[in-house]
C-alpha positions as CSV (number, residue, x, y, z in Angstrom):
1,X,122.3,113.8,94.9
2,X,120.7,110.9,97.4
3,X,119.5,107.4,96.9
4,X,116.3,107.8,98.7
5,X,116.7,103.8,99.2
6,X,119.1,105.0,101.8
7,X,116.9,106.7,103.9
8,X,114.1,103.9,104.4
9,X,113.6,101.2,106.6
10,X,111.1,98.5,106.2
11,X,108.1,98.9,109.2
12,X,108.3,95.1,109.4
13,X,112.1,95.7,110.1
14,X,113.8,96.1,113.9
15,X,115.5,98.4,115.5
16,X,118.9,97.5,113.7
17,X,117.9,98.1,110.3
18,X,117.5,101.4,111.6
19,X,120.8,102.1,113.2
20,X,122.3,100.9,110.4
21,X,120.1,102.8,107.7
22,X,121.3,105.9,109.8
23,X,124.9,105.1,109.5
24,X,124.6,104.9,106.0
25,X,122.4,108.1,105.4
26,X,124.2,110.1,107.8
27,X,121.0,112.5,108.5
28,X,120.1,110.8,112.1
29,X,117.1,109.4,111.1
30,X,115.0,107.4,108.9
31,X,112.0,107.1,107.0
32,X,109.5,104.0,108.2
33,X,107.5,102.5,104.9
34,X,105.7,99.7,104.2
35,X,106.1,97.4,100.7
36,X,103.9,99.9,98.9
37,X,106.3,102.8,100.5
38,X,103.6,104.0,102.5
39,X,105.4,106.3,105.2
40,X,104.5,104.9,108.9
41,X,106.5,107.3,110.7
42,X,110.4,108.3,111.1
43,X,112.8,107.3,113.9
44,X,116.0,109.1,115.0
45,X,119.0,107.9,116.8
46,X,117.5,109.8,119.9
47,X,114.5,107.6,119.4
48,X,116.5,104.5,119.2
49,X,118.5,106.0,122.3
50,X,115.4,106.4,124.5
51,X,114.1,102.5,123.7
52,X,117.1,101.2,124.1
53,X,117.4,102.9,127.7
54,X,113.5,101.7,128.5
55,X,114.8,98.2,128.1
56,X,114.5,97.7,124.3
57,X,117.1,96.2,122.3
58,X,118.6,96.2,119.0
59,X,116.2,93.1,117.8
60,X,113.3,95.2,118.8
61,X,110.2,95.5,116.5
62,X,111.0,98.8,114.4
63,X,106.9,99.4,114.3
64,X,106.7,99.8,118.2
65,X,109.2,102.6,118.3
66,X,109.0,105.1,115.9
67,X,107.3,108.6,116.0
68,X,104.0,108.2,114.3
69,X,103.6,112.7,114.0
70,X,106.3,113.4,111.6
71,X,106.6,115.9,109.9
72,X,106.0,116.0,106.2
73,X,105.1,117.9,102.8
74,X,103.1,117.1,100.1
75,X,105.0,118.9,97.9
76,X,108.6,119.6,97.6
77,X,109.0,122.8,99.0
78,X,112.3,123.9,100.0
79,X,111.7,127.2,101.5
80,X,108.9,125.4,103.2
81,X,111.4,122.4,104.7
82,X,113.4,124.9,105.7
83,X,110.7,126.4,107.7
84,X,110.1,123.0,109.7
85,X,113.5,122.3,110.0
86,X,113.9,125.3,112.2
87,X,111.5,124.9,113.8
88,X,110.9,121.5,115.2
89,X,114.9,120.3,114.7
90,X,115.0,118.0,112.4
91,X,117.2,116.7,109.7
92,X,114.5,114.6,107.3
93,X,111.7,115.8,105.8
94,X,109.2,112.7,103.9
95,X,107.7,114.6,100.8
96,X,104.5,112.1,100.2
97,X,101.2,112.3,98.4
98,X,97.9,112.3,100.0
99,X,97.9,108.7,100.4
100,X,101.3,109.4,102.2
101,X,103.8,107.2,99.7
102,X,106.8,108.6,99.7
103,X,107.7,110.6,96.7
104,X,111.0,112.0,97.8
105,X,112.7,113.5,100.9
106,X,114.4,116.8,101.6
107,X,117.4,116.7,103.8
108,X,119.2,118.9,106.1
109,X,122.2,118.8,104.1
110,X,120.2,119.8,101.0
111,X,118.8,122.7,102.3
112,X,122.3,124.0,103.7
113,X,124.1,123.5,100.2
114,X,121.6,125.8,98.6
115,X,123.0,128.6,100.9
């Protein structure tokens, strides 16, 4: 269904790999992980919207701008996404283990093709 590749970003990356990981991936965000694919946090293009307007730029470090409380599960879980999705607004959901390495991702678009 997805190339989870797509939806990842490098935390030693900048803020370009991101916009462009989010063109590609069309969910308005991205997944932050290290070589290991530990996840760091996410960023969304509003997050890349508010650096850019407190005098960031597309070069930035990726590491100094993302959102460190994401929300994830440790288990996928879609009536459980769905749930945090609602809630908090979001498009992405990281499904990692208890060392947080990603082990898959539940997106928006997943969740609305099963209804």
């Amino acid at each position: 269904m997805y190339n989870i590749q797509s939806y990842i970003v490098s935390i030693d990356g900048i803020l370009e790999d991101a916009i462009k990981c989010i063109e590609l991936n069309h969910s308005r965000c991205a997944i932050i992980v290290d070589k290991k694919m530990k996840v760091y946090g996410v960023i969304s293009d509003g997050d890349i919207l508010r650096s850019i307007l407190n005098g960031k730029n597309i070069y930035s470090p990726i590491k100094n701008n993302i959102n460190i409380n994401f929300k994830f599960l440790k288990k996928k879980n879609k009536k459980e996404a769905l749930k945090i999705i609602k809630k908090f607004c979001i498009s992405l959901i990281p499904v990692v283990d208890e060392d947080l390495i990603l082990k898959d991702i539940i997106t928006l678009e997943e969740i609305l093709t099963d209804f």
